[in-house]
Backbone as CSV, one residue per row, in Angstrom:
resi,resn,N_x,N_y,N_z,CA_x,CA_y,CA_z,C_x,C_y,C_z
1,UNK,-52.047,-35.451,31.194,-52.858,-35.779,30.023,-51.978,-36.490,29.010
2,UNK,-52.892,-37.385,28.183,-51.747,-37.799,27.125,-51.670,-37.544,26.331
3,UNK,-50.520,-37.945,25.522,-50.585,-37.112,24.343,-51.353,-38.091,22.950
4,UNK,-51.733,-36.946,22.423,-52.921,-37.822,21.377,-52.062,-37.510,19.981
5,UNK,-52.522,-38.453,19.396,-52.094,-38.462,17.866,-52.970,-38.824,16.852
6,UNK,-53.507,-38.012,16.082,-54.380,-37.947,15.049,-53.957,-38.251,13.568
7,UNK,-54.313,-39.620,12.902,-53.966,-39.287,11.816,-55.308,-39.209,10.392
8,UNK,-55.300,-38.301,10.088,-56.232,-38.259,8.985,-55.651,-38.311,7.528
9,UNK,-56.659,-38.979,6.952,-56.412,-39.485,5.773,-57.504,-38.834,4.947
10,UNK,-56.622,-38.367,4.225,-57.557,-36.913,2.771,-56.978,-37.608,1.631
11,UNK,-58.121,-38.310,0.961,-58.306,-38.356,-0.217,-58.549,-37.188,-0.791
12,UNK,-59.620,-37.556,-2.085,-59.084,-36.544,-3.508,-59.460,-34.927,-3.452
13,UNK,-59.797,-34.882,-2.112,-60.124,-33.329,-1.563,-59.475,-32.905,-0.922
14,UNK,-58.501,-33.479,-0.843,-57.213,-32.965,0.349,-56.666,-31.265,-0.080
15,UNK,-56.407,-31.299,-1.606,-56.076,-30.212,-1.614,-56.465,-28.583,-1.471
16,UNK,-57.970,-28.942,-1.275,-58.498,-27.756,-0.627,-58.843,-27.233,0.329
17,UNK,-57.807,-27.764,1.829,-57.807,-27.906,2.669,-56.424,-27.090,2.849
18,UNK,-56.326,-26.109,3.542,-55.235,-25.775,4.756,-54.391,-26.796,4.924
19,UNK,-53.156,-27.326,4.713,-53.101,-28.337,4.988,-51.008,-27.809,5.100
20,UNK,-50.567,-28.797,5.943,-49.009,-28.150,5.950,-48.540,-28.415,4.605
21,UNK,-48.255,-29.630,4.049,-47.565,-29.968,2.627,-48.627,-30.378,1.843
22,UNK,-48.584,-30.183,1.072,-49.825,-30.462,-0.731,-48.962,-31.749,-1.524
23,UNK,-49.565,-32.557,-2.299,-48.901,-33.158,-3.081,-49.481,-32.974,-3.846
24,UNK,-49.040,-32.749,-5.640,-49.360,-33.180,-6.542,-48.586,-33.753,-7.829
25,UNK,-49.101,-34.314,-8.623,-50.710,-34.462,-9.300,-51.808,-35.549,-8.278
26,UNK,-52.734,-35.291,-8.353,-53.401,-36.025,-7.446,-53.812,-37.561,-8.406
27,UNK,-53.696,-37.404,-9.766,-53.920,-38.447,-10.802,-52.755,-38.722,-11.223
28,UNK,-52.239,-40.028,-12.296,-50.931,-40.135,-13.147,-51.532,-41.219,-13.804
29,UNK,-51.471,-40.718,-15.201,-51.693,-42.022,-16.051,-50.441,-42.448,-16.839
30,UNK,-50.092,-43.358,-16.458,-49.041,-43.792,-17.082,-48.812,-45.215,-18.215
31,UNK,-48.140,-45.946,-18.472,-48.055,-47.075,-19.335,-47.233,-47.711,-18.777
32,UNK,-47.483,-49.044,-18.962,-45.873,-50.166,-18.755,-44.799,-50.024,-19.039
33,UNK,-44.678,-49.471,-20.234,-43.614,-49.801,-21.139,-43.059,-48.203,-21.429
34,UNK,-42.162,-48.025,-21.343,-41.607,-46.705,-22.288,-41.464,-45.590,-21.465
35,UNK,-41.095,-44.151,-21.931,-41.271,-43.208,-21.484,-42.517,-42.923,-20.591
36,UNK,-43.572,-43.463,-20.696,-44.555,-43.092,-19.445,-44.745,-44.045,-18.513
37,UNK,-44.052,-45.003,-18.641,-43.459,-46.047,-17.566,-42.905,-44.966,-16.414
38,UNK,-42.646,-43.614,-15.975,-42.116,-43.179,-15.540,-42.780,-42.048,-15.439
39,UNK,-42.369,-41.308,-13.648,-43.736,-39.735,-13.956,-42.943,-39.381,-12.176
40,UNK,-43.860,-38.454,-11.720,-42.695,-37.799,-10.454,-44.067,-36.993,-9.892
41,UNK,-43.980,-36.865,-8.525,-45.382,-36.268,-7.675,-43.991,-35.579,-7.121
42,UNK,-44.783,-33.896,-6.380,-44.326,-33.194,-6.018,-45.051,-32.400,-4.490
43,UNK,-43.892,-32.410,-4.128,-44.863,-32.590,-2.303,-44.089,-31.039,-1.993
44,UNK,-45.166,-30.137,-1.801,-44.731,-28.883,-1.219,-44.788,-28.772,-0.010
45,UNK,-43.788,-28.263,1.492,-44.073,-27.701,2.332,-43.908,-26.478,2.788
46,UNK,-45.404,-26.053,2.716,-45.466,-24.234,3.089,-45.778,-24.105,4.843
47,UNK,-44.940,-25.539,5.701,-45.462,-24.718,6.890,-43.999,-24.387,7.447
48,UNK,-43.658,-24.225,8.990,-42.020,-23.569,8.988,-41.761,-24.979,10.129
49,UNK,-42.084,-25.829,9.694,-41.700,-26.861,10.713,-41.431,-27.890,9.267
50,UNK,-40.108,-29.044,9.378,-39.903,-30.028,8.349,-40.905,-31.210,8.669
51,UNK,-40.825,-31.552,7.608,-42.040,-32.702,7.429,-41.474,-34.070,6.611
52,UNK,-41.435,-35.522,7.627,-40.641,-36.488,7.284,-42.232,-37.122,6.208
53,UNK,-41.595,-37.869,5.221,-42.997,-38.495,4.268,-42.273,-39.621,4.012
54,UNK,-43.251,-40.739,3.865,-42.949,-42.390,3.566,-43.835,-42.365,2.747
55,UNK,-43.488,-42.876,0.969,-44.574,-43.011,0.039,-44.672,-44.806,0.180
56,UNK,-46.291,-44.871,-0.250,-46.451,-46.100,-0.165,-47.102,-46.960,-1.459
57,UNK,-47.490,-48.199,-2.093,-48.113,-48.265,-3.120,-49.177,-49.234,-2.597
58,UNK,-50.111,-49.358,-2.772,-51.535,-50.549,-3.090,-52.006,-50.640,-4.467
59,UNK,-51.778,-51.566,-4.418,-52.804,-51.844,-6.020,-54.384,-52.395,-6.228
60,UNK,-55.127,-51.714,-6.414,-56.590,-51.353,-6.072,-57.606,-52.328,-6.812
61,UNK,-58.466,-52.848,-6.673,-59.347,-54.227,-7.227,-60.653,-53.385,-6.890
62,UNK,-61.660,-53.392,-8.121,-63.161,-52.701,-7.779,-63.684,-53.693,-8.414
63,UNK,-64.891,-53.898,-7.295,-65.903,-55.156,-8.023,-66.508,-54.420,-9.193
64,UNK,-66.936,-54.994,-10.219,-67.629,-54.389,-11.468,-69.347,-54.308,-11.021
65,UNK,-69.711,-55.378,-10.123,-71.154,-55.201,-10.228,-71.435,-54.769,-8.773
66,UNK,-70.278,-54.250,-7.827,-70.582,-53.877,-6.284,-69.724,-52.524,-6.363
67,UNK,-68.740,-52.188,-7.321,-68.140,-51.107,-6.982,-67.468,-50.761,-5.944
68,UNK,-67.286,-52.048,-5.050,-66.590,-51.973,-3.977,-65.084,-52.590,-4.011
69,UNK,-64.470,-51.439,-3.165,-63.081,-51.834,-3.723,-61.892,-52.390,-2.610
70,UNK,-61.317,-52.994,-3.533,-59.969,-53.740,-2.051,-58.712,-53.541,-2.540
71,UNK,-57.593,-53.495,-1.859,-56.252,-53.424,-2.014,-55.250,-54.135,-1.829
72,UNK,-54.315,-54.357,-2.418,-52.974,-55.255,-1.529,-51.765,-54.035,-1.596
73,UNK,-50.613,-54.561,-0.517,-49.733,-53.704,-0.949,-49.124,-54.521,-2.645
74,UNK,-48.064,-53.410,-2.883,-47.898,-53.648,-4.155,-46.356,-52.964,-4.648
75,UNK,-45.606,-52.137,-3.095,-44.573,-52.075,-3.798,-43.533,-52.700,-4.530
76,UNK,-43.399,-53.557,-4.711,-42.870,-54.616,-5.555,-42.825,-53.935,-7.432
77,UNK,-44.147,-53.422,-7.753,-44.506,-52.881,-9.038,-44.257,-51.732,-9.306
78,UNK,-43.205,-51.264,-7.784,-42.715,-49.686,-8.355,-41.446,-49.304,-7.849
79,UNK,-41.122,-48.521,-8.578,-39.497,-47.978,-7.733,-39.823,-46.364,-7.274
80,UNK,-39.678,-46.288,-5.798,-40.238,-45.224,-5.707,-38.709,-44.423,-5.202
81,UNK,-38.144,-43.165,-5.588,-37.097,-42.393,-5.457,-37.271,-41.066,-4.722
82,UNK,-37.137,-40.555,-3.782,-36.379,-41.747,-2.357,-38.326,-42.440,-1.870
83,UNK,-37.739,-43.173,-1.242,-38.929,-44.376,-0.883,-39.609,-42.980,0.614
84,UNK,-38.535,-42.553,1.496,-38.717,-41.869,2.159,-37.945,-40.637,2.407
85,UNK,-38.230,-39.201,2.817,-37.304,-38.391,3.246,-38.113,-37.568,3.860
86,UNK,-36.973,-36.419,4.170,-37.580,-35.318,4.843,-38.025,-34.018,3.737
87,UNK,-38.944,-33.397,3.632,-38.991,-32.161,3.198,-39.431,-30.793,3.907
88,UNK,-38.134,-30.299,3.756,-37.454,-29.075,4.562,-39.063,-28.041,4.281
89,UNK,-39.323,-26.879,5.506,-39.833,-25.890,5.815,-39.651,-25.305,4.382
90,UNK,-41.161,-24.558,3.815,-41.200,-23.631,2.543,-40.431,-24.349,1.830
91,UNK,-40.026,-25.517,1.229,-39.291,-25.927,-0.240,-40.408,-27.068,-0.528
92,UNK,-39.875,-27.295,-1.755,-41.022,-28.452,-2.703,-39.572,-29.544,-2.641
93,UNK,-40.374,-31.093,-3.070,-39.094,-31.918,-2.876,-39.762,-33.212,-4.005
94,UNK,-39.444,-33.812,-4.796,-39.808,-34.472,-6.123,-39.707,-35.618,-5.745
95,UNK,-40.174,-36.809,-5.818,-40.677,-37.583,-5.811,-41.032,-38.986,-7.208
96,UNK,-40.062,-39.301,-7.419,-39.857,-39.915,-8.755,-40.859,-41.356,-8.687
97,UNK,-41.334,-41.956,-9.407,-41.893,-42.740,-9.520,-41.871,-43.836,-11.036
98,UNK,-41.593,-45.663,-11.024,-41.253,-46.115,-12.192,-42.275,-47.105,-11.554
99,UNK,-43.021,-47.536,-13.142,-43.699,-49.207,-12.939,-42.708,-50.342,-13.054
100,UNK,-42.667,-51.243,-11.962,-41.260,-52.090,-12.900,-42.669,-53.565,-12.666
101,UNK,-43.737,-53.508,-13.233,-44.513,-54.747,-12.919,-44.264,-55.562,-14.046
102,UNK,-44.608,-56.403,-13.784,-43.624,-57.697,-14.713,-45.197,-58.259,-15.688
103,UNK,-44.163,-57.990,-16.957,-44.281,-57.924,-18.552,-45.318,-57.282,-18.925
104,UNK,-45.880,-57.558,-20.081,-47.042,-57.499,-20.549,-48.571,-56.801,-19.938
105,UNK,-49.391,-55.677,-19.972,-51.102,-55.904,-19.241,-52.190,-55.633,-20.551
106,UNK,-52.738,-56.708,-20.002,-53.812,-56.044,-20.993,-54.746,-55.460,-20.700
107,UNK,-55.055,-54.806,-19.418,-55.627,-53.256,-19.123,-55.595,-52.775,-18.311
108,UNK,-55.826,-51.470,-17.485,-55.395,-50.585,-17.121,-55.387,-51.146,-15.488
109,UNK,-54.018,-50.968,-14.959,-54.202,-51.322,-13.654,-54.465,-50.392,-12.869
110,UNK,-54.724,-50.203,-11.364,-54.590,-48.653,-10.721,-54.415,-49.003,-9.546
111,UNK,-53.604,-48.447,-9.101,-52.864,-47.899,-8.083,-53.030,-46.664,-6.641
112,UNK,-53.025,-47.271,-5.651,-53.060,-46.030,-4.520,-51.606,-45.615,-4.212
113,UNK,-51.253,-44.227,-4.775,-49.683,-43.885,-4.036,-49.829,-43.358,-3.141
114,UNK,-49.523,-43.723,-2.197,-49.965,-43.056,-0.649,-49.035,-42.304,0.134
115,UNK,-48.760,-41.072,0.006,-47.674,-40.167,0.493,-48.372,-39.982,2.083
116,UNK,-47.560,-40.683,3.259,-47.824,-40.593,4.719,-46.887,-40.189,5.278
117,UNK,-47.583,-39.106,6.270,-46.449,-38.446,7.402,-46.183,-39.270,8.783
118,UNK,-44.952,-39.592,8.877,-44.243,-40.209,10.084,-44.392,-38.837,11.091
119,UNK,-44.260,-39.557,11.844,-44.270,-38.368,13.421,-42.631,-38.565,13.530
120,UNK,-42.103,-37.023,13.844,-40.884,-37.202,14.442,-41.052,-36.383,15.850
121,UNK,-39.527,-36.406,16.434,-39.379,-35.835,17.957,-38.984,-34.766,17.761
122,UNK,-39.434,-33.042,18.274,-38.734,-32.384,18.449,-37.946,-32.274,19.240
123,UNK,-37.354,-33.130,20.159,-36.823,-33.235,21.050,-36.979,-32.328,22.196
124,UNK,-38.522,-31.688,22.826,-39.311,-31.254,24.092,-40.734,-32.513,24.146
125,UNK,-40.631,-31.952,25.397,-41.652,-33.080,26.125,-43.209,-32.374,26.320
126,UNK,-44.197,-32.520,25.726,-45.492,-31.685,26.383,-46.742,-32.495,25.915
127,UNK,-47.263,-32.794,27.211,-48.217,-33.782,27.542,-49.214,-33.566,26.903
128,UNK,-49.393,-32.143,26.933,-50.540,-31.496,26.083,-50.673,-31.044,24.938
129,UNK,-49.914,-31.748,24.129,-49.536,-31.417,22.886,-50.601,-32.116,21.825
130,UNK,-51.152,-31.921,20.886,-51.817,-32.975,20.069,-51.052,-32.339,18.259
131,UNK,-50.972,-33.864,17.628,-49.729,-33.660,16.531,-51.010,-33.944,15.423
132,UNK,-51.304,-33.631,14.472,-51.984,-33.946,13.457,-51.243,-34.365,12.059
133,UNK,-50.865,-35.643,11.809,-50.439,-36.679,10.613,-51.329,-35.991,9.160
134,UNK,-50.909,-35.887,8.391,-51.737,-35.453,7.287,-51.263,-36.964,6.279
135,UNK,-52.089,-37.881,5.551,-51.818,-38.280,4.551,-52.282,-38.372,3.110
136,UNK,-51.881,-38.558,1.739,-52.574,-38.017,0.507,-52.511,-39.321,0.067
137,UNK,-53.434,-40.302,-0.324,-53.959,-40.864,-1.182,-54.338,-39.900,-2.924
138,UNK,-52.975,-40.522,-3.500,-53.382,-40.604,-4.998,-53.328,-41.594,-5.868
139,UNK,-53.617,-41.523,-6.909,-54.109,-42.951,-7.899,-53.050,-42.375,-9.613
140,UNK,-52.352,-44.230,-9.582,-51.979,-43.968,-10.333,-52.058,-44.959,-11.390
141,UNK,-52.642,-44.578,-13.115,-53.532,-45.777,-13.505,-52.382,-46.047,-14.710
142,UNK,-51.775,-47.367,-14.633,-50.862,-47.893,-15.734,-51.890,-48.486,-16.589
143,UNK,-51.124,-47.906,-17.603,-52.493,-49.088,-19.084,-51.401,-49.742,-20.198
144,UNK,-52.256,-50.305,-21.271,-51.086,-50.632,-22.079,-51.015,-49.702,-22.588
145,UNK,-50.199,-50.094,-23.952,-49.591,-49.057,-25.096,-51.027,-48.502,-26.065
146,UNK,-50.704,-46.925,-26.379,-51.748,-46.785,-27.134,-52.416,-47.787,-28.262
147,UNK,-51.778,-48.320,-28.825,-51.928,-49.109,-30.086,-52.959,-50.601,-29.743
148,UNK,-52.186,-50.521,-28.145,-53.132,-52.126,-27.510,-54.420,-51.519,-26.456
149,UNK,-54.859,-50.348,-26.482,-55.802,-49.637,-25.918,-57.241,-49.492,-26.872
150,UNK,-58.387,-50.133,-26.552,-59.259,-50.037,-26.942,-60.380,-49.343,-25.945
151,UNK,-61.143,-48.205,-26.435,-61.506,-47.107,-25.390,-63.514,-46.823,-25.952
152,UNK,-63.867,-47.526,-25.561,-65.375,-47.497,-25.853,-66.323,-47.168,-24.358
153,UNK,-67.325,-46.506,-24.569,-68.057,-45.717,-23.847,-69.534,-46.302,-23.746
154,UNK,-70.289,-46.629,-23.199,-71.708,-46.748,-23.449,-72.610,-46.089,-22.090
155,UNK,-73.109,-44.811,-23.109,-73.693,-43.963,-22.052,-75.338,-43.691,-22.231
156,UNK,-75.692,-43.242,-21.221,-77.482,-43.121,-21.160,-78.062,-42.560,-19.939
157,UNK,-79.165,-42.115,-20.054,-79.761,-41.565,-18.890,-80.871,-42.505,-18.691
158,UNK,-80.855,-42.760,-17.265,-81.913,-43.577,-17.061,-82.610,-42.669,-15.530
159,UNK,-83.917,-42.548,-15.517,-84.998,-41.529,-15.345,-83.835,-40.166,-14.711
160,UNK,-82.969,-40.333,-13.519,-82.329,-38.666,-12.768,-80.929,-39.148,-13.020
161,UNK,-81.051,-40.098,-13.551,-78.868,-40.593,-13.571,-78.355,-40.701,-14.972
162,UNK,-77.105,-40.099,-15.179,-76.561,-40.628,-15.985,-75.681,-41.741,-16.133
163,UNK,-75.761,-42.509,-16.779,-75.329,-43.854,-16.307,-73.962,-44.110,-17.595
164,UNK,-72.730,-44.176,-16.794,-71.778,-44.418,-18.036,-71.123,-45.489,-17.593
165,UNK,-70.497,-46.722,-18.810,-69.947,-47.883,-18.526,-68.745,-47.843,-19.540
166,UNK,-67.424,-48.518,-19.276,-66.306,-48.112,-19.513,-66.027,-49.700,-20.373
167,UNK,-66.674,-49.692,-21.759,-66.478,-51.005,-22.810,-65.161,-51.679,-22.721
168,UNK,-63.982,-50.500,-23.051,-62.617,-50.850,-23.131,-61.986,-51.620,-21.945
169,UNK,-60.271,-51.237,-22.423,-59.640,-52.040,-21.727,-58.994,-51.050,-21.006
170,UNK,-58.819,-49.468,-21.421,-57.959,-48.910,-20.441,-58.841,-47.380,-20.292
171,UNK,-58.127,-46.907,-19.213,-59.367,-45.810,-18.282,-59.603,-44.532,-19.123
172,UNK,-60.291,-44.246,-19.145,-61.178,-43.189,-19.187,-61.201,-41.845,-19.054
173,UNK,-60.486,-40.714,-19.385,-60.622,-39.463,-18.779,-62.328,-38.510,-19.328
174,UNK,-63.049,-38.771,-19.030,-64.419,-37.890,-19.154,-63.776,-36.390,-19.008
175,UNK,-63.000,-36.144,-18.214,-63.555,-34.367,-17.962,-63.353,-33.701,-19.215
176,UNK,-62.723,-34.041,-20.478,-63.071,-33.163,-21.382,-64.000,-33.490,-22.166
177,UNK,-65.202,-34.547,-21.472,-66.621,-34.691,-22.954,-67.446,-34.052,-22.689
178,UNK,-68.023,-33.593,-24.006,-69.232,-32.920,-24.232,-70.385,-33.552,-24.325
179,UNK,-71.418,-33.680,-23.753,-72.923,-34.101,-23.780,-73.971,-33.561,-24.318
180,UNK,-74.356,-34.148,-25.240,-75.406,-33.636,-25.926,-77.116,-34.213,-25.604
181,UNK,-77.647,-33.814,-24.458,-79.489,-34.458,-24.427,-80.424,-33.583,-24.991
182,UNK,-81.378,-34.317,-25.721,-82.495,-34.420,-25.921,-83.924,-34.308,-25.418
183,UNK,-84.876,-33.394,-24.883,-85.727,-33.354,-24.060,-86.536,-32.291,-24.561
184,UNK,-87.920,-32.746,-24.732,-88.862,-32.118,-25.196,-88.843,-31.280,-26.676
185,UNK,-88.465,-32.062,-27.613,-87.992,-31.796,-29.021,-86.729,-30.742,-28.948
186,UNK,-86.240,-30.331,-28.027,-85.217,-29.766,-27.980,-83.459,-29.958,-27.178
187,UNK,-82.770,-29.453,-28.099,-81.330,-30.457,-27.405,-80.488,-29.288,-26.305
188,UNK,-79.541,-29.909,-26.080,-78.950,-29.014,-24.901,-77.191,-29.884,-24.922
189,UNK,-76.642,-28.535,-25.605,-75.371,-29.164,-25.206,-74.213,-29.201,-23.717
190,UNK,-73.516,-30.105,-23.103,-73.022,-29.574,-22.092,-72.111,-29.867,-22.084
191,UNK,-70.955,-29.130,-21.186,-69.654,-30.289,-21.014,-69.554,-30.827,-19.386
192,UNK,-68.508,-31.713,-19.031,-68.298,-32.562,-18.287,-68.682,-31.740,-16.909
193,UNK,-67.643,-30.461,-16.941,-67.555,-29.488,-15.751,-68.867,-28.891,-15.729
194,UNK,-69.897,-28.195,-16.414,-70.986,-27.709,-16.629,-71.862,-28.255,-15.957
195,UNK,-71.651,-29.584,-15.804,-72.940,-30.435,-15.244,-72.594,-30.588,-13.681
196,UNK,-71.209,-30.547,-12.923,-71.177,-29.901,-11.891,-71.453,-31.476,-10.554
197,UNK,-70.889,-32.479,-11.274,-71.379,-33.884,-10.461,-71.046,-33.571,-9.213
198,UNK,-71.896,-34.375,-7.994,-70.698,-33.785,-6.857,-69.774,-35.536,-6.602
199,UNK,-68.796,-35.139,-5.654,-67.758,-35.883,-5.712,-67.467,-37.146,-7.014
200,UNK,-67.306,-36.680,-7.994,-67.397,-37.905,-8.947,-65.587,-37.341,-9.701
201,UNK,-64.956,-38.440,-9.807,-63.674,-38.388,-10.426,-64.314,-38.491,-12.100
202,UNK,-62.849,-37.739,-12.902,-62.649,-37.862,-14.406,-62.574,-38.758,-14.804
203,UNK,-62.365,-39.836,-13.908,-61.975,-41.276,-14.783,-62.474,-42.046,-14.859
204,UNK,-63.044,-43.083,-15.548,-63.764,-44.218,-15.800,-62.898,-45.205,-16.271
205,UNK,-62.752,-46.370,-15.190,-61.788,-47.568,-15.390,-62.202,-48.676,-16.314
206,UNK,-61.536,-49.822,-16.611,-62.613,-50.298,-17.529,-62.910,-51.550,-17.085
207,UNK,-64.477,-52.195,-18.041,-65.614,-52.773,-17.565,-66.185,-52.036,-16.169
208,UNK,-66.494,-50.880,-15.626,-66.813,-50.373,-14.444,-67.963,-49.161,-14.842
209,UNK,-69.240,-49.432,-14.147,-70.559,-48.731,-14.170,-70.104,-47.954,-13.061
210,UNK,-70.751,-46.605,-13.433,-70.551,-45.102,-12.782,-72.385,-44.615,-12.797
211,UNK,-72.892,-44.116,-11.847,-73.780,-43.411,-11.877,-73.388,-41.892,-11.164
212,UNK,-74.280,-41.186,-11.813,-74.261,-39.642,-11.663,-75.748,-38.899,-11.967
213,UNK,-75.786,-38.411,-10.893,-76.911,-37.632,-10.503,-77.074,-36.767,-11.360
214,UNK,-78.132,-36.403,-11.737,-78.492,-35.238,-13.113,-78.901,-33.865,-12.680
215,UNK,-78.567,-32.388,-12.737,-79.300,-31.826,-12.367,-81.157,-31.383,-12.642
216,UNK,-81.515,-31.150,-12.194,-82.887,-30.942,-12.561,-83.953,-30.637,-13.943
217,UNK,-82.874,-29.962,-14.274,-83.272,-29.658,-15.824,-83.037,-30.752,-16.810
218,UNK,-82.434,-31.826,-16.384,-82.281,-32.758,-17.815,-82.549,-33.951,-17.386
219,UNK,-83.539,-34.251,-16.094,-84.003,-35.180,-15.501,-84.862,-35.844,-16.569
220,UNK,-84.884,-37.280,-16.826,-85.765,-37.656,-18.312,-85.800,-37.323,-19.435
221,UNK,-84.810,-37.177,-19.641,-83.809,-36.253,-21.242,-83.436,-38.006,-21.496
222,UNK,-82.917,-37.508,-22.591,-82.177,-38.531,-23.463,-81.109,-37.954,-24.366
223,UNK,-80.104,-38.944,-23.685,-78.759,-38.629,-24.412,-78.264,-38.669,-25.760
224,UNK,-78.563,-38.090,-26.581,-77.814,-38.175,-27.987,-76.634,-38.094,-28.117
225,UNK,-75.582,-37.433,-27.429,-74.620,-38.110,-28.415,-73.263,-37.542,-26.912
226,UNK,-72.196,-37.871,-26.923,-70.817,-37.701,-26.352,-69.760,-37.982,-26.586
227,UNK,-68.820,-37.147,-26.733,-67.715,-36.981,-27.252,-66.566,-37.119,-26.855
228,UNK,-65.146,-37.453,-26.870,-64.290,-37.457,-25.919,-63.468,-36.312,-26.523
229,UNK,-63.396,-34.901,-26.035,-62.973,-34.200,-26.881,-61.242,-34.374,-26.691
């Protein structure tokens, strides 16, 4: 028989999965310029076998009116420390990360850091062996400087969706706003987690429309007001 090799690729749910090594943060918002020009992912392995990892970068393009998205590579725009190694059975091993993209942005770029497992040899032979590759896709969103960051929201419910669009120039963290709708002379406050979206990320990039499913109770409500707390 031969031997098979599986590699799966776990995005932003990876971590609730059984899985041999974890990486996190699964997000990094960082800046061009300065002290957050700079940030570090941390890759644990809790299984008793070592685990070789090659980090990788893409830099990510979403159509605004298809939401569909494409990549190039992109290490060039980062210094990644070490680019590759091994991390030993039960230890955590750090993972440094710098933007070195050349000059100036005027909004928020984003990034796939892609931490992938190489297959190594244990040096035995078994035909019947099958190896399972684990890799973590995370995103990492450079913006400018606070001062050159303009962060506007335009949100609404339209009949079961909430519909939010990202005015500014750099991304978005929603999970700490509060929502306030309107429905049947009476209001209802909520926050981000409360409303319970399924698979929907915290972040809203900018110029980029997001829809989100409403639960039942605030279906044909109207949004008064949201906050970025």
């Amino acid at each position: 028989m031969k031997k098979f090799l599986f590699s799966l690729l776990l995005l932003l749910t990876s971590s609730e999965l059984a899985l041999a090594y974890q990486v996190t943060p699964m997000y990094l918002e960082m800046e061009y310029v300065g002290r957050k020009a700079q940030a570090s992912y941390q890759v644990t392995n809790n299984s008793s076998q070592p685990v070789m990892i090659e980090v990788l970068v893409r830099k990510v393009k979403i159509e605004s009116d298809s939401n569909l998205e494409s990549s190039e590579n992109a290490e060039q725009d980062f210094l990644i420390l070490p680019p590759q190694a091994v991390v030993e059975p039960n230890s955590v091993r750090r993972f440094r990360v710098r933007y070195l993209g050349d000059g100036e942005i005027s909004a928020t770029q984003t990034y796939r850091v892609l931490f992938e497992q190489i297959q190594t040899s244990d040096g035995t032979e078994d035909d019947t062996q099958v190896k399972f590759l684990f890799n973590f896709s995370t995103i990492a969103f450079v913006s400018p400087t606070p001062d050159k960051c303009t962060r506007t929201i335009n949100a609404k419910v339209e009949e079961s969706e909430l519909v939010l669009r990202n005015e500014g120039n750099c991304v978005l963290n929603i999970g700490q706003a509060t929502l306030v709708f309107s429905q049947n002379g009476s209001t209802t406050e909520k926050s981000w987690s409360e409303l319970s979206f399924e698979n929907s990320s915290n972040y809203l990039i900018p110029q980029l429309t997001k829809r989100y499913k409403l639960p039942p109770g605030l279906i044909n409500s109207v949004l008064v007001d949201i906050s970025m707390n």
